[in-house]
N, C-alpha and C positions, 0 to 999 in steps of 0.2 A: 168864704161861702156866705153869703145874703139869705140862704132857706134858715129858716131856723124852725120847719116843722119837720120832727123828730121821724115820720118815715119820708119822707118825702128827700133826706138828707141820706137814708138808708136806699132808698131807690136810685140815686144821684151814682154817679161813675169814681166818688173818690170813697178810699177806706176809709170810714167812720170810726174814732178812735171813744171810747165809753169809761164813763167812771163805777165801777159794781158798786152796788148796795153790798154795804160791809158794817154790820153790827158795832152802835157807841161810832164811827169813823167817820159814814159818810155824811155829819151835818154839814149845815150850810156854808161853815169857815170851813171847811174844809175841800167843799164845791166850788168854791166861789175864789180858792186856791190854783185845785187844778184847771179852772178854766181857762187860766193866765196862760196855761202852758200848752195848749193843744186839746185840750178835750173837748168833742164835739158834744154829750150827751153825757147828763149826771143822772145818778140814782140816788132815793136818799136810803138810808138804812129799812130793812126789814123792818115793818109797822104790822104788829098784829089788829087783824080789821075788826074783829068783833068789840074790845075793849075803846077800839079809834072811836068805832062807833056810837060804844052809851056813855062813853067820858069826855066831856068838854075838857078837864083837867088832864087825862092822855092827849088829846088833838095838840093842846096848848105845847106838853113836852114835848112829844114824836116829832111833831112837825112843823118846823121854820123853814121858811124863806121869804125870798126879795123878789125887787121886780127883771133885777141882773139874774136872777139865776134859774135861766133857761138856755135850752129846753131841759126840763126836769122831768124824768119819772119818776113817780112815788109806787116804791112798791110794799105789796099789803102780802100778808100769810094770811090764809084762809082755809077752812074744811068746809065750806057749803057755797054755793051761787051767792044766797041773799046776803051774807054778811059784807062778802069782797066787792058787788054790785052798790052795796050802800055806802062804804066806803070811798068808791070810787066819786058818790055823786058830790060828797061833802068837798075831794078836792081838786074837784074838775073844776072851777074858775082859775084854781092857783097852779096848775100845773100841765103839761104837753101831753101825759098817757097818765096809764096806770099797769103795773105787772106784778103778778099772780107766783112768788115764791115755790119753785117743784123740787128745790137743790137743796136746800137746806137737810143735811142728814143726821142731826143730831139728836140721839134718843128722845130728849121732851118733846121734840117737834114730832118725831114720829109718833109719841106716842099720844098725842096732842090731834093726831091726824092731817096733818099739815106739813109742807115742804114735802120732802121726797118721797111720804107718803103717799103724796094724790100722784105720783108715777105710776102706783100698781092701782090707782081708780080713773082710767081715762076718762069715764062717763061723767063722771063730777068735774075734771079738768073742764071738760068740752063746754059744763052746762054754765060754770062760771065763767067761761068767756063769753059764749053765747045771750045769754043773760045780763051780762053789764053790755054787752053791743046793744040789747034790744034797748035796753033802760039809757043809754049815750049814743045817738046814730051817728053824732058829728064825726065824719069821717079825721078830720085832724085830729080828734083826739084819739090817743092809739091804747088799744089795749093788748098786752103781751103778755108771754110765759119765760120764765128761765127754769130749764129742765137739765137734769143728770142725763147719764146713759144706764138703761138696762144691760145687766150682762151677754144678754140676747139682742143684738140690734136692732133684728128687727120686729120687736115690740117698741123700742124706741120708734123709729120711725114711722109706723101704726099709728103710735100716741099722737106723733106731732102732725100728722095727715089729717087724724080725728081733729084737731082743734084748729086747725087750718080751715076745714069745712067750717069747725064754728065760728069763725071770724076773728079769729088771731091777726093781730099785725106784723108782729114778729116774732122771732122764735132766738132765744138765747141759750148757748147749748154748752154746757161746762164739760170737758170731757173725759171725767173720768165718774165711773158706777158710786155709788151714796155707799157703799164697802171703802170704796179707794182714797187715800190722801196724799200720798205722794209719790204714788206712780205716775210715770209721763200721761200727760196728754193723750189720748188716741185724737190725733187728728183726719186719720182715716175715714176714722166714725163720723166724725163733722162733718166732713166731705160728703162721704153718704148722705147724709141728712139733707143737707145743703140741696143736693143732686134729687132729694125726694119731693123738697116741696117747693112752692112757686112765692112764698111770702120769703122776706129780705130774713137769713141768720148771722147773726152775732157768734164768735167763739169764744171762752173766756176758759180761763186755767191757764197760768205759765207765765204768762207775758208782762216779761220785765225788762223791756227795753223794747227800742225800736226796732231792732232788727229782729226778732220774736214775732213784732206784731208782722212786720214784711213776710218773714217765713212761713206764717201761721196764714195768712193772706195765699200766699201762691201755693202752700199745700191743700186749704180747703176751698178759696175762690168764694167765700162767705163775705158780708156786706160789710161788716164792723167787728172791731174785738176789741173785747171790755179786759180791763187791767183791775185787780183789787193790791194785792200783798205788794206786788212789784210799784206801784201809785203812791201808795203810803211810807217807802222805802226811797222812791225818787217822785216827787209829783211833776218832775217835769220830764219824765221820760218819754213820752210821747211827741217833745219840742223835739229829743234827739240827745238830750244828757246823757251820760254814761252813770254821773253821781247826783246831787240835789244840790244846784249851785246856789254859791251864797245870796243872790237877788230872790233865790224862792224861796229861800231863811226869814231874808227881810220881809218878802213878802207875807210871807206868816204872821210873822211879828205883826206885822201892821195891820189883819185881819181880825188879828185875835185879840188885839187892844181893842178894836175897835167896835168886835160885836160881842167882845168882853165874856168869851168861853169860859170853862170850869179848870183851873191851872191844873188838874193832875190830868186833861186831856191834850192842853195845851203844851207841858211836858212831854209826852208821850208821843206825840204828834213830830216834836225837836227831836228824842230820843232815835227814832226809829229813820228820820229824816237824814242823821250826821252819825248814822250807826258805822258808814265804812269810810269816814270823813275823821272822824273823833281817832287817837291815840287810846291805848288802854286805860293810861292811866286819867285821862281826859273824859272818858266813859263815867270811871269810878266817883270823880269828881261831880260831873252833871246827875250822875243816878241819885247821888247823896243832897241836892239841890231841893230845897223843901216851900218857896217861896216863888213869886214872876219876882219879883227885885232882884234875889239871888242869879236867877237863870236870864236873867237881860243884862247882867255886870255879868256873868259868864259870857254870855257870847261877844258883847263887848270888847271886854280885853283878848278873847282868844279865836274871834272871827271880824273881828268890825263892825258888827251889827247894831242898830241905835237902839 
């Protein structure tokens, strides 16, 4: 594919495959990983907008990237228009959109007013998109939402109709309620969604392999589906792997030398990669690895890895 602007690839006739903003996960070695393998569209981790904003020194940590790592959205948590609008302006030269956190269900967020929160405030949803549209008209720059489902659907649907009139680009829709963790998917629910508004949706929850992303595809007929847990477990699953083959081992390796990560992410990142690749006792071994010398003579002698 030659588009490399991020709706215009979502308007396009092929399924868009997406990296989710995943907290600590999705920096740039780790974007600049999965792109090797199929991913059309990176997120980087959850950025709280208010602190992006008065802190040169947060801009500095939250946020890396290159001139390869696109198309990227950067997405911001927010509880008001003007913070997530201001946010937006600081990194609109360096990035394709920007997208507004409604999933996030974890008590500090909720309680913080932010993420799954702004589900039961449509009005404030609407005003922060509308709001960053007025302040960015450039239609390629996209601005989005990733939303839960209300136990009511169609308050769901309501919400995402409201912020479609405000000039939403796209709509990312995780399918299960800010209650639920590990019940299925309703992929129903997507579908609905899907069938309600006229802007491209994304599905994300589940998809941990290719055939996921197929099935998840011809049950809701949605533009794209984003991969978090299942990504980080196989970064090349969306090539069509079943496991994380050793070229995307190396290829980490030579990522993370290179932009010279934090070694207990770097570990973690190998951990979770050779998790149904590793033996038990090979597990035990790597878990107890305290050093990158140790853990590069690890994969060395027991993968070939340089």
């Amino acid at each position: 594919m030659t588009c490399n602007k991020p709706l215009d690839m979502l308007l396009s006739d092929k399924l868009i495959t997406v990296a989710a903003p995943m907290v600590r996960y999705s920096k740039l070695a780790f974007r600049t990983l999965v792109r090797k393998y199929e991913v059309d569209i990176a997120y980087t981790p959850m950025i709280m907008s208010d602190s992006f904003v008065k802190s040169v020194k947060a801009r500095d940590i939250e946020f890396t990237t290159s001139s390869d790592d696109r198309p990227l959205i950067v997405q911001f948590a927010a509880n008001n228009p003007t913070d997530f609008a201001d946010a937006a302006e600081i990194v609109r030269p360096y990035c394709d959109g920007v997208d507004l956190n409604c999933g996030c269900p974890q008590r500090w967020a909720m309680n913080e007013g932010i993420g799954a929160c702004l589900m039961n405030k449509p009005d404030v949803l609407s005003d922060v998109v509308s709001q960053t549209r007025s302040r960015i008209s450039d239609p390629d720059f996209t601005v989005s939402v990733k939303v839960r489902l209300h136990s009511d659907l169609r308050r769901t649907v309501d919400m995402c109709q409201k912020v479609e009139r405000a000039g939403v680009s796209w709509l990312t829709v995780h399918g299960r309620t800010a209650a639920q963790r590990c019940e299925p998917v309703d992929t129903d629910a997507i579908r609905v969604i899907k069938d309600s508004v006229s802007v491209p949706v994304v599905a994300n929850g589940d998809i941990c392999s290719i055939e996921d992303a197929a099935q998840v595809h011809k049950n809701t007929n949605v533009n794209g589906v984003m991969a978090a847990r299942g990504l980080l477990s196989n970064p090349a699953l969306f090539a069509g792997y079943e496991n994380t083959p050793l070229q995307c081992i190396q290829d980490w390796v030579d990522i993370a030398l290179s932009l010279g990560i934090p070694f207990q992410l770097f570990h973690h990142h190998l951990s979770t990669m050779l998790d149904r690749v590793m033996s038990r006792s090979e597990k035990r071994i790597f878990n107890c690895l305290g050093g990158m010398t140790a853990v590069l003579d690890f994969l060395k002698e027991n993968y070939g890895i340089r």
